[in-house]
C-alpha positions as CSV (number, residue, x, y, z in Angstrom):
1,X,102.5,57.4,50.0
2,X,104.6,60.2,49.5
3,X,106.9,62.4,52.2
4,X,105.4,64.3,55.0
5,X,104.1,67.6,54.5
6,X,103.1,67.2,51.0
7,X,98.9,67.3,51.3
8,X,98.8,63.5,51.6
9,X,96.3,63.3,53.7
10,X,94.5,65.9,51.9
11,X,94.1,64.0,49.2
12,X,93.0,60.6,50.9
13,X,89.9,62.9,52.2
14,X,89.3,64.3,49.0
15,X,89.1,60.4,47.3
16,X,87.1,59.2,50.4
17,X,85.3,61.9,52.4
18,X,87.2,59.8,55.1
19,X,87.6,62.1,58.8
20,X,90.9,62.6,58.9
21,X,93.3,64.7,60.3
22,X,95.1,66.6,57.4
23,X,98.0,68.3,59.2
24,X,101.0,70.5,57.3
25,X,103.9,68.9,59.5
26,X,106.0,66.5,58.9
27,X,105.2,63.1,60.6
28,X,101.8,64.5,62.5
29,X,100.1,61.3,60.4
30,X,101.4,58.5,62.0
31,X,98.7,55.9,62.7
32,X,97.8,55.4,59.1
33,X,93.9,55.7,58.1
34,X,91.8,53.7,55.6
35,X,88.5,54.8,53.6
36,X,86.4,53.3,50.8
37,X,86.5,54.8,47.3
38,X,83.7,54.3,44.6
39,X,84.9,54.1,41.1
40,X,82.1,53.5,38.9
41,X,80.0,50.5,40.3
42,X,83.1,49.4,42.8
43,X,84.6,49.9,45.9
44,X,88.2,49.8,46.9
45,X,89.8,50.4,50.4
46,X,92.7,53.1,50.2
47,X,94.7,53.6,52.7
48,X,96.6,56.7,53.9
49,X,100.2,56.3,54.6
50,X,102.6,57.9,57.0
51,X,105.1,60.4,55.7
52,X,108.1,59.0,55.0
53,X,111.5,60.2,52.8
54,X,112.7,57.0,52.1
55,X,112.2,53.3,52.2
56,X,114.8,52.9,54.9
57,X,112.5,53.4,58.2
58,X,114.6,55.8,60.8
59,X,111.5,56.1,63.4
60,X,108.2,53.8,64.1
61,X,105.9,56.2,61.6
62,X,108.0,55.0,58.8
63,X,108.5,51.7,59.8
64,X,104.3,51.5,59.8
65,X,104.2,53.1,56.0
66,X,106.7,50.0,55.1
67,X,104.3,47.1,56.3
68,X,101.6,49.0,54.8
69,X,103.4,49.2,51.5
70,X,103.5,45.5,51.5
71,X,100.2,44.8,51.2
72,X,99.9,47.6,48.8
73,X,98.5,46.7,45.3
74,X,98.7,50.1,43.7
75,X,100.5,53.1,44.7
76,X,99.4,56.9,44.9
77,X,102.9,58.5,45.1
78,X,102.2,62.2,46.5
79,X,104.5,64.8,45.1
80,X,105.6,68.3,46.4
81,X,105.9,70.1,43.2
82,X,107.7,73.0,44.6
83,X,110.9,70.6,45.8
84,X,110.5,67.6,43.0
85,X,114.2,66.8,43.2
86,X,114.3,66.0,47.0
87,X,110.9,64.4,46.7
88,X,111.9,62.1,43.7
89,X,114.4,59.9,45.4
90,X,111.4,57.8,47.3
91,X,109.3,57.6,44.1
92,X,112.2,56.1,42.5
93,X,112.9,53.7,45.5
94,X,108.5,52.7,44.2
95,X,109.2,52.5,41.1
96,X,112.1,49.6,42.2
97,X,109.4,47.9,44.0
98,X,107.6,47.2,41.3
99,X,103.8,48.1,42.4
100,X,102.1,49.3,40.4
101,X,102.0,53.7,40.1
102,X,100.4,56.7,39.6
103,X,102.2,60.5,40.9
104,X,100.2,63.1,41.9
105,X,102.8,66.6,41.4
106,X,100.5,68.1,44.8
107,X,101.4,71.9,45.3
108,X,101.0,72.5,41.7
109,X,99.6,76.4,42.5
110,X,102.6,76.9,44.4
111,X,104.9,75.9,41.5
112,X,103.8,78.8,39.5
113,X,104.0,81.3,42.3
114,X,107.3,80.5,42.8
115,X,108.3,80.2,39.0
116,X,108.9,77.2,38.8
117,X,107.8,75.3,35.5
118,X,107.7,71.3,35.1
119,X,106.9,69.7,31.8
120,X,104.9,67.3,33.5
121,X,104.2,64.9,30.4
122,X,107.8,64.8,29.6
123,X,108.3,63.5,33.4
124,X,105.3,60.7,32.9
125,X,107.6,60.0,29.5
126,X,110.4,59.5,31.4
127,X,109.2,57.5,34.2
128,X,106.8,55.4,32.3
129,X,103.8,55.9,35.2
130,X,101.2,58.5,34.8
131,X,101.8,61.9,36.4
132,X,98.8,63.7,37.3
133,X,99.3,67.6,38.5
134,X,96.6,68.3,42.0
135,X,96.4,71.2,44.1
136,X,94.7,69.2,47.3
137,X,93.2,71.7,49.2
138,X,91.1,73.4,46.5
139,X,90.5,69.6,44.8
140,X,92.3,70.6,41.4
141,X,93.2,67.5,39.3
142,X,91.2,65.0,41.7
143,X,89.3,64.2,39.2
144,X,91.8,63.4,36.7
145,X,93.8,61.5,39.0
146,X,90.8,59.6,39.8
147,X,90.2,58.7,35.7
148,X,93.8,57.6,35.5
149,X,94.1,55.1,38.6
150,X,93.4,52.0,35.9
151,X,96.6,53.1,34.6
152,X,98.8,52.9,36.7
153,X,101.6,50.6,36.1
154,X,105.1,49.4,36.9
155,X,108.2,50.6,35.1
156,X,110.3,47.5,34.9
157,X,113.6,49.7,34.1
158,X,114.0,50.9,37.2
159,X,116.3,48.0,39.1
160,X,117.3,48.3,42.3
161,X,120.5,51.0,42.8
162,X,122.0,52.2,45.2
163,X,121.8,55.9,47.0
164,X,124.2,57.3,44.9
165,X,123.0,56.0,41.1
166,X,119.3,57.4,42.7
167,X,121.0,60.9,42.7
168,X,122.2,60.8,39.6
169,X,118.9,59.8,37.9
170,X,117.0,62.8,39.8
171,X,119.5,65.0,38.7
172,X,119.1,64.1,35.0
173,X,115.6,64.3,35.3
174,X,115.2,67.3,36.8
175,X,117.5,69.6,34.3
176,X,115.1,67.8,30.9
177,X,111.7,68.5,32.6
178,X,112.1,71.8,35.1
179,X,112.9,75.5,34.7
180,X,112.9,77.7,36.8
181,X,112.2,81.5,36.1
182,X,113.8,84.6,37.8
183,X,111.1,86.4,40.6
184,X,111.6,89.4,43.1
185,X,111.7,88.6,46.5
186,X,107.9,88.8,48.0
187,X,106.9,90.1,51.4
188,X,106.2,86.8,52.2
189,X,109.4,85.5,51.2
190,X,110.6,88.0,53.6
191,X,108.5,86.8,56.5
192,X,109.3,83.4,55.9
193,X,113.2,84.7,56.0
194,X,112.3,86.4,59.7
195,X,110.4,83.7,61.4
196,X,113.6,81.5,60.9
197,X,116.2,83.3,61.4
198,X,117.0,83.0,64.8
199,X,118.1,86.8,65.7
200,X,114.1,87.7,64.6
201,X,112.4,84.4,64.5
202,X,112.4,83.7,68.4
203,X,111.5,87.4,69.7
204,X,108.2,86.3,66.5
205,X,107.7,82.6,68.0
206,X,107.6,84.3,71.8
207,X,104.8,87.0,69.9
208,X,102.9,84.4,67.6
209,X,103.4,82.1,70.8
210,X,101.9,84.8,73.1
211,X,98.9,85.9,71.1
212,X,97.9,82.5,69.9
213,X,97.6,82.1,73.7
214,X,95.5,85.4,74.2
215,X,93.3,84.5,71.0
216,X,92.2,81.1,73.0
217,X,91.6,82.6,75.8
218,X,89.6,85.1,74.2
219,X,87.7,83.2,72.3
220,X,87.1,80.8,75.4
221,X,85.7,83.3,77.6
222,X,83.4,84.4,74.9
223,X,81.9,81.3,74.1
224,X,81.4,80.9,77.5
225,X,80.1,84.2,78.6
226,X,77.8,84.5,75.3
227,X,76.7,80.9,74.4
228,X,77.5,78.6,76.9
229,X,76.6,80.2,80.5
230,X,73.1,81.4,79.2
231,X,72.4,77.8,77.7
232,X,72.8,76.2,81.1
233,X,71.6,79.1,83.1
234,X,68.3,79.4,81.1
235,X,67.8,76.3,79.5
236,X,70.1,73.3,81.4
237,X,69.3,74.4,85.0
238,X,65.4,74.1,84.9
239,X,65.6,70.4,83.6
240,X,68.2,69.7,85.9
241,X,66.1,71.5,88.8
242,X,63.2,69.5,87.8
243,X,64.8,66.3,87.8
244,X,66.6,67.3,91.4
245,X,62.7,67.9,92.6
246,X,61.5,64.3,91.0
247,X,64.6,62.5,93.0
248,X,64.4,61.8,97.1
249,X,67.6,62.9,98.9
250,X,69.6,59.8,98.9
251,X,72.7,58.3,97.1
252,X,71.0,58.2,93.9
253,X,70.1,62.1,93.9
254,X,74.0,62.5,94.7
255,X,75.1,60.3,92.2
256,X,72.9,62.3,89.3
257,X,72.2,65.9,90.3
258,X,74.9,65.9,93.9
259,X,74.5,67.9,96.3
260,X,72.8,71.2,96.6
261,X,74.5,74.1,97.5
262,X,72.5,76.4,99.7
263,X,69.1,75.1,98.1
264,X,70.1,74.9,94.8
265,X,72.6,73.5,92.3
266,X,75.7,74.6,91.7
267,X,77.3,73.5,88.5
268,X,80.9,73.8,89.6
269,X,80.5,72.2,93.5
270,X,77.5,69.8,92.9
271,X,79.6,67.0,91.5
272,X,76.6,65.1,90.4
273,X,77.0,63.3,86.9
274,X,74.2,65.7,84.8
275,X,75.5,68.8,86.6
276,X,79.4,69.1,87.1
277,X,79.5,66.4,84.7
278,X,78.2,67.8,82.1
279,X,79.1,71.0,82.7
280,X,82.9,70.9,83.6
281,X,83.8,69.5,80.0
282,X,80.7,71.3,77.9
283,X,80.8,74.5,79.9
284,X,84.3,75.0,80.8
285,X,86.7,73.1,79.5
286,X,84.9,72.8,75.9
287,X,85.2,76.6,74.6
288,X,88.9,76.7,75.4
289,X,89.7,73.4,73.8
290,X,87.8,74.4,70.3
291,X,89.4,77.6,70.2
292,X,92.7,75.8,70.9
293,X,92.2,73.8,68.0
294,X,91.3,76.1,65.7
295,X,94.7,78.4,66.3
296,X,96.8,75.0,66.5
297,X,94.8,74.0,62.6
298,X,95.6,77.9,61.5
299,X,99.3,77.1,62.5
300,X,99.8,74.1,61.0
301,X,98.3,75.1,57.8
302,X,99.8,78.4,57.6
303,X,103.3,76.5,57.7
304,X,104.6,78.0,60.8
305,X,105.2,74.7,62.9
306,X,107.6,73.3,61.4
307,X,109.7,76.9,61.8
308,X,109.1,76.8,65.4
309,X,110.8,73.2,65.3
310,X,113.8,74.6,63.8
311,X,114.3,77.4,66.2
312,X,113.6,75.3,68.8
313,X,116.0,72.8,67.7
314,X,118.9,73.9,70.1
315,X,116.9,73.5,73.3
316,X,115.2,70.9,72.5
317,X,118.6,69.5,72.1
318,X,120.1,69.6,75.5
319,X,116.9,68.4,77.3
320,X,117.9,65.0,74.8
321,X,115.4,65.7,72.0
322,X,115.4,67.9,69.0
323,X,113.3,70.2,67.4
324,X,110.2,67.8,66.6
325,X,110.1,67.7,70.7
326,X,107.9,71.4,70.8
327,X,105.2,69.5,68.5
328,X,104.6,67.3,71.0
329,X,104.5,70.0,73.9
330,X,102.0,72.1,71.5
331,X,99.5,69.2,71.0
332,X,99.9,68.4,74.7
333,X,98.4,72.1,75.5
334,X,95.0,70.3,74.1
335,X,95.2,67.1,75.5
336,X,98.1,65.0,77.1
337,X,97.0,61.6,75.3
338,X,97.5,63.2,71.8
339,X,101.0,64.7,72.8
340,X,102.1,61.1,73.9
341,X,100.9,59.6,70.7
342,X,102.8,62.4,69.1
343,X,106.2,61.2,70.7
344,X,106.5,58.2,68.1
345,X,107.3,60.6,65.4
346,X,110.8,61.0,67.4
347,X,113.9,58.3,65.8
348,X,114.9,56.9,69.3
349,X,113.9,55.6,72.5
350,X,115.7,57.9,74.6
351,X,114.0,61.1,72.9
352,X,110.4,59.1,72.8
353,X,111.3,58.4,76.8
354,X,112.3,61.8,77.8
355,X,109.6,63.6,75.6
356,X,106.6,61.9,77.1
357,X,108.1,62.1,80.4
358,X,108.5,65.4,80.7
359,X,105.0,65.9,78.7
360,X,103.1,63.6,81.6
361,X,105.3,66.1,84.6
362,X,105.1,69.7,83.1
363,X,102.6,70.5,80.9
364,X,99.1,70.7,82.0
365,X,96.4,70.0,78.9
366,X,93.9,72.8,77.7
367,X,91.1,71.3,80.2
368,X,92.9,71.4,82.7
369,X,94.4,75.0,82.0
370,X,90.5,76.0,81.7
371,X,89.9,75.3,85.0
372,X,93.6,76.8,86.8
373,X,91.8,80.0,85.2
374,X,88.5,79.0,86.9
375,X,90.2,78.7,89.9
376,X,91.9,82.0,90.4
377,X,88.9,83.7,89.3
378,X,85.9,82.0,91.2
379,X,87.3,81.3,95.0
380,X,87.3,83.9,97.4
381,X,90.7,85.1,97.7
382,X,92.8,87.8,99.4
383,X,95.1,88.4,96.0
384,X,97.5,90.9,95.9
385,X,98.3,90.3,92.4
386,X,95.8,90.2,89.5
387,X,94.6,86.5,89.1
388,X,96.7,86.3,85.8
389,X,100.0,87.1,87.7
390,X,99.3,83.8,89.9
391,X,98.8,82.1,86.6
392,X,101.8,83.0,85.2
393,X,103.5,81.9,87.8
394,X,101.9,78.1,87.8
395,X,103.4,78.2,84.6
396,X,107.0,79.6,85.0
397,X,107.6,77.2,87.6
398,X,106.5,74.3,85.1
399,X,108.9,75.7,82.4
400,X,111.4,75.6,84.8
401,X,111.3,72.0,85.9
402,X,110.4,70.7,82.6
403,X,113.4,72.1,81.3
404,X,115.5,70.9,85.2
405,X,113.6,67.4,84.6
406,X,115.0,67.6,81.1
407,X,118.9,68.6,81.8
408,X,118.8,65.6,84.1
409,X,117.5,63.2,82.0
410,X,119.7,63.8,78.6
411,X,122.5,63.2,81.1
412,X,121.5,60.1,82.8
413,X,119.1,58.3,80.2
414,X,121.1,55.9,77.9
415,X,120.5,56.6,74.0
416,X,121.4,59.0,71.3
417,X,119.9,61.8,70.0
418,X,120.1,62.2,66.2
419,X,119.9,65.5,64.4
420,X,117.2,66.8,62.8
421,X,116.1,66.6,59.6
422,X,113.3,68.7,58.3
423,X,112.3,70.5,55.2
424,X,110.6,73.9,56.0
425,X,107.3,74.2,53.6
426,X,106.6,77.6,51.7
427,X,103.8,79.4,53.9
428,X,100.7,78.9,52.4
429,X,97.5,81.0,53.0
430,X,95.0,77.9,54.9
431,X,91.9,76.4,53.3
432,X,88.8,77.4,55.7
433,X,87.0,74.1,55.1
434,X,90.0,71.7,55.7
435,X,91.2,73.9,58.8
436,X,87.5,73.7,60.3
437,X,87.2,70.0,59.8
438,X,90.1,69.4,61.4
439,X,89.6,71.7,64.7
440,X,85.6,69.7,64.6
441,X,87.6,66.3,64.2
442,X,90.2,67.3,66.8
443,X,86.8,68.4,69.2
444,X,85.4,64.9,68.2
445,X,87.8,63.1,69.3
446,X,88.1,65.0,73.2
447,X,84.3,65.1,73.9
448,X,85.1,61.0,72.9
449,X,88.0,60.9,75.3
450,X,87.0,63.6,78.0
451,X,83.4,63.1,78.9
452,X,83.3,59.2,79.7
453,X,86.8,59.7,81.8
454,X,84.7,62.7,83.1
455,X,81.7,60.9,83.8
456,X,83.5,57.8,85.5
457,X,85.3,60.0,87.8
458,X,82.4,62.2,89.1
459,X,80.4,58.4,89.4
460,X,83.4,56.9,91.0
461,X,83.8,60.4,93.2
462,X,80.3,60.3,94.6
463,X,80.5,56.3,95.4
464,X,83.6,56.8,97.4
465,X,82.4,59.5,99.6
466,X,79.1,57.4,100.5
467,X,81.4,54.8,101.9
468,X,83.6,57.3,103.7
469,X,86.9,55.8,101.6
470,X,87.2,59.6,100.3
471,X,87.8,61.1,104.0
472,X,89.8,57.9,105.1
473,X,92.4,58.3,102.4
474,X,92.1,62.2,103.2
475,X,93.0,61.1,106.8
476,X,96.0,58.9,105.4
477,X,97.2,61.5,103.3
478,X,97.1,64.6,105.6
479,X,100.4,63.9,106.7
480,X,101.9,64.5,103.1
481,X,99.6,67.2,102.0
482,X,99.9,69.1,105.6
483,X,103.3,68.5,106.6
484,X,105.2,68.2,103.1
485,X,103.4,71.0,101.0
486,X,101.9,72.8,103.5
487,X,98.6,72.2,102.4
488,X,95.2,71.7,104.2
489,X,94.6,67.7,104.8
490,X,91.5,68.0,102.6
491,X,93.1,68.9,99.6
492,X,94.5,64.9,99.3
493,X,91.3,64.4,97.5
494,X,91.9,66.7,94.6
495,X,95.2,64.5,93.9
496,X,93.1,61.5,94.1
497,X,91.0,62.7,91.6
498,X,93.7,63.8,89.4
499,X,94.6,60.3,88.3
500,X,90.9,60.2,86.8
501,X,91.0,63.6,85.4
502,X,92.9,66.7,86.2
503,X,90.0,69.2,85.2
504,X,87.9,67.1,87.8
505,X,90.6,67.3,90.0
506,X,90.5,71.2,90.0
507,X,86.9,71.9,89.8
508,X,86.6,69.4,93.1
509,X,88.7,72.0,94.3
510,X,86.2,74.8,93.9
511,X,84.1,72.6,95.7
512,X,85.7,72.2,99.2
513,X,85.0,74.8,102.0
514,X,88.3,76.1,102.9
515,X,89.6,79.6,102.4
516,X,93.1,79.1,100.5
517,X,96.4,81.3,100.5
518,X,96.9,82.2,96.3
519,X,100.1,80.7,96.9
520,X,98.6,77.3,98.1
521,X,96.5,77.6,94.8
522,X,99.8,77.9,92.7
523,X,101.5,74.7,94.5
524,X,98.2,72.6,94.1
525,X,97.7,73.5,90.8
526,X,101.7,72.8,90.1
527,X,101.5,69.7,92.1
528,X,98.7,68.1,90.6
529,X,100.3,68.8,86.9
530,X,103.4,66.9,88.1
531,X,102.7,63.9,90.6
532,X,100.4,61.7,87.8
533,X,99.3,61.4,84.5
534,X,95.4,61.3,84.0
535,X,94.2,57.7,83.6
536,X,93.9,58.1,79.7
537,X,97.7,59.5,79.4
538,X,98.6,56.8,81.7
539,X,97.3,54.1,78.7
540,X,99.1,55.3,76.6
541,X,102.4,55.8,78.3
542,X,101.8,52.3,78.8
543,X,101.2,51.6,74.6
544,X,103.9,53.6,73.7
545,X,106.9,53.1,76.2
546,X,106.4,49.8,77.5
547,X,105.7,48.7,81.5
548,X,109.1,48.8,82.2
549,X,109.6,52.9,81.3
550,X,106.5,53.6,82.0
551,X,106.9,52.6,85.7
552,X,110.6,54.8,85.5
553,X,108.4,57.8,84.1
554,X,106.2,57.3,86.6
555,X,109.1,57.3,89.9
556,X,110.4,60.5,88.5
557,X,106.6,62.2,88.2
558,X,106.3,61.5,91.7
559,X,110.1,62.0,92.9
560,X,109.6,65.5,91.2
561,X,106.5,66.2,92.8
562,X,107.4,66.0,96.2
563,X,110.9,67.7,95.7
564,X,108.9,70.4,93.6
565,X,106.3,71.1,96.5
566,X,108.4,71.0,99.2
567,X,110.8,73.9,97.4
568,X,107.6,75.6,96.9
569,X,106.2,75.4,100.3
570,X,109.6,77.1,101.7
571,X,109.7,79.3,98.6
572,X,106.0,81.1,98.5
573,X,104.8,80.0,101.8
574,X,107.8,80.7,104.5
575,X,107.0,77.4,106.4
């Protein structure tokens, strides 16, 4: 246990090997993780806490670490040795519960960069537990805190006290065992000063902001151009061929390879499970989502997230949130599912409600971003803009209505909407190996979640058009499509599909033989982001907001959907 952002998690992989996701902001660990750890002959199952300041739960993730704490038999009380007195008041409220205790003083590398000195002997003295000093990312003092877990104990002095007697203690403590020693202001004390101040930190988040965007698409579209596209050109197309030329033409050859596309198969417009399949996720969507990943690792680590959240906190304020609220956004850019999960973290319902609402309406995830580019750059289309100027507006218009949707809701959504409460870590330089597991855990984790949704939908796709239910509900639905956006009646499939996935959705798209306006592009592609969560998201709106909000969340995704595309189709297309 210990408060967020002090390597917690860190050290739980270092004592198990356990996959976990290790993140350097506050609350991103809030399901709590378990691993075995062998100490001589043994086994014992530790378990990884949430973050959490104090034993007085103010959101769910804390409220979790509690009931985990009592079924706890021996405490690992992770320190940040750069801020002991703030981190001190929740060892103290351990100590009172009278588990057994040993404190690891994590960040023990930053102390003496900072000048900082702690007697750390003296402190095990005066506490009466042992007190270990780690540095978690390079695996410093693992071993000795290892050695010294059979002697942990309770210290049967510390009675319960009240907030203010706490204070007192940590203050008495800290003047016997800590110095600290005068040091010249750093160049990276002075970027730290920068990126929060908000006169120079917002024109740096819009920068950082900007070219972490440009890096993953970078990246994406070398992976794909380099790696990917020759490996199913050269290698994946000749099996798949073969296997078209062992199948007859019939349902079955539709439901594995699809259709061929003058002769031959097209990856994209094929929709067969081993060709769009398997390529939609692995050859399109996939580059874009590692590179993601690794840039959303490098950001955590570095110690710039929880800066963004304080410079954010204003805005994020009036749309009834608060800082914590861009995390969610961020880790919604890589997959929807994991920025609902992420809303938990927030105190109240109200900020959890409006958070994943606007999530589920406005921002599309990194799969289907990869395939909005696909989109603009693959069909035939009269442009008269670069494709990246339709692009940017798809995106504009969702900033806008996520921050409209937003207004509204802090106005009419019962609730409150604390203040936020967050220590800013020092910036540290990121461990390679602990930010690569993390992006190949985080890549795990959506191959697990995209490909069988993926899969499904293509299957389900392909079953629907054999019994013509595909065209009747494109018959039912021309109406809307036609007559409210503007749209042509076919396109009522891609929404359908959205609901299964909304990369499916959009590669369907490239699929259907119609010769679109760029602006019908831009309100399909804003549409389908808006009207319907993917089934996954749609679990777990479920899990984490109830039926009852889910099915309000879900009104205003459609209510803003048609309101959105008929503005739209007056807007860009004059009808």
């Amino acid at each position: 246990m210990g408060n967020p952002n002090v390597g917690k998690s860190v050290i739980f992989s270092r004592l198990t090997s356990a996959n976990v996701i290790a993140s350097n902001y506050p609350g991103t660990t809030v399901d709590f993780s378990t691993g075995k750890i062998r100490i001589e002959e043994d086994f014992y199952e530790v378990t990884d806490a949430p973050g959490i300041y104090s034993l007085e739960p103010t959101n769910k993730a804390e409220e979790v670490a509690l009931k985990i704490l009592e079924k706890a038999d021996l405490i690992i009380n992770v320190v940040d040795s750069t801020i002991l007195e703030r981190n001190l008041y929740l060892t103290l409220e351990l100590l009172e519960k009278g588990i057994p205790v040993v404190i690891a003083l994590n960040l023990w590398d930053e102390t003496k960069h900072l000048g900082i000195n702690i007697d750390e002997k003296e402190l095990e003295k005066i506490l009466g537990v042992p007190v270990v000093p780690t540095v978690a990312i390079t695996g410093e003092g693992i071993k000795s805190l290892v050695s010294r877990l059979s002697e942990a104990t309770t210290n049967k002095k510390y009675k319960s006290k009240n907030e203010r007697e706490r204070w007192a203690i940590i203050g008495s403590i800290v003047s016997k065992i800590q110095t600290v020693e005068h040091r010249h202001h750093t160049f990276r004390d002075t970027v730290a000063d920068a990126t929060i101040k908000p006169m120079t930190g917002v024109p740096l988040a819009i920068v950082i902001i900007f070219i972490s965007f440009w890096i993953v698409r970078l990246i994406g579209e070398g992976l794909i151009s380099y790696i990917l596209d020759p490996f199913f050109e050269n290698i994946y197309r000749p099996f798949a061929t073969a296997l078209s030329d062992l199948l007859d033409p019939g349902i079955l050859h539709d439901l594995i390879i699809g259709r061929l596309i003058d002769g031959g198969i097209d990856f994209t417009q094929s929709l067969g499970m081993l060709t769009t399949g398997v390529y939609v996720p692995i050859g399109q969507v996939l580059p874009y989502i590692v590179a993601f990943y690794f840039i959303l690792s490098l950001l955590e680590d570095t110690g710039y997230l929880p800066r963004l959240a304080t410079l954010a906190d204003n805005v994020f304020h009036k749309l009834g949130m608060h800082g914590h609220g861009i995390i969610s956004v961020f880790l919604s850019f890589g997959c929807n599912v994991s920025g609902a999960l992420s809303t938990r973290i927030l105190e109240t319902r109200k900020q959890r409600f409006i958070s994943a609402t606007l999530l589920a309406i406005a921002i599309p995830c990194m799969a289907q971003i990869a395939m909005i580019f696909a989109m603009f750059s693959k069909l035939e289309l009269d442009l008269v803009y670069p494709p990246i100027a339709y692009i940017f507006l798809v995106f504009l218009i969702l900033l806008i209505v996520y921050v409209s949707v937003g207004l509204i809701l802090n106005r009419f959504v019962k609730g409150e909407s604390p203040e936020i409460f967050l220590e800013i870590p020092h910036y540290r330089m990121p461990h390679f190996q602990t930010t690569m597991k993390k992006t190949w855990m985080r890549i795990l984790w959506f191959l697990k979640d995209a490909i069988p949704w993926l899969f499904f939908g293509v299957f389900l796709v392909n079953i629907l058009y054999a019994v013509g239910i595909i065209e009747w509900f494109s018959y039912v639905l021309q109406p809307i499509t036609e007559g409210i956006f503007g749209l042509p009646g076919e396109t009522s499939i891609v929404f359908l599909t959205g609901f299964l996935r909304k990369d499916l959705a959009v590669g369907l798209l490239l699929s259907l033989p119609i010769i679109f306006h760029p602006m019908q592009l831009v309100i399909i592609a804003t549409i389908l982001t808006i009207f319907f969560p993917c089934a996954a998201t749609f679990a777990v709106l479920i899990k984490e907001l109830g039926i009852k909000d889910t099915i309000k969340s879900l009104i205003l995704m459609v209510a803003t959907s048609f309101i959105v595309g008929i503005t739209l189709r007056v807007i860009l297309l004059g009808i």
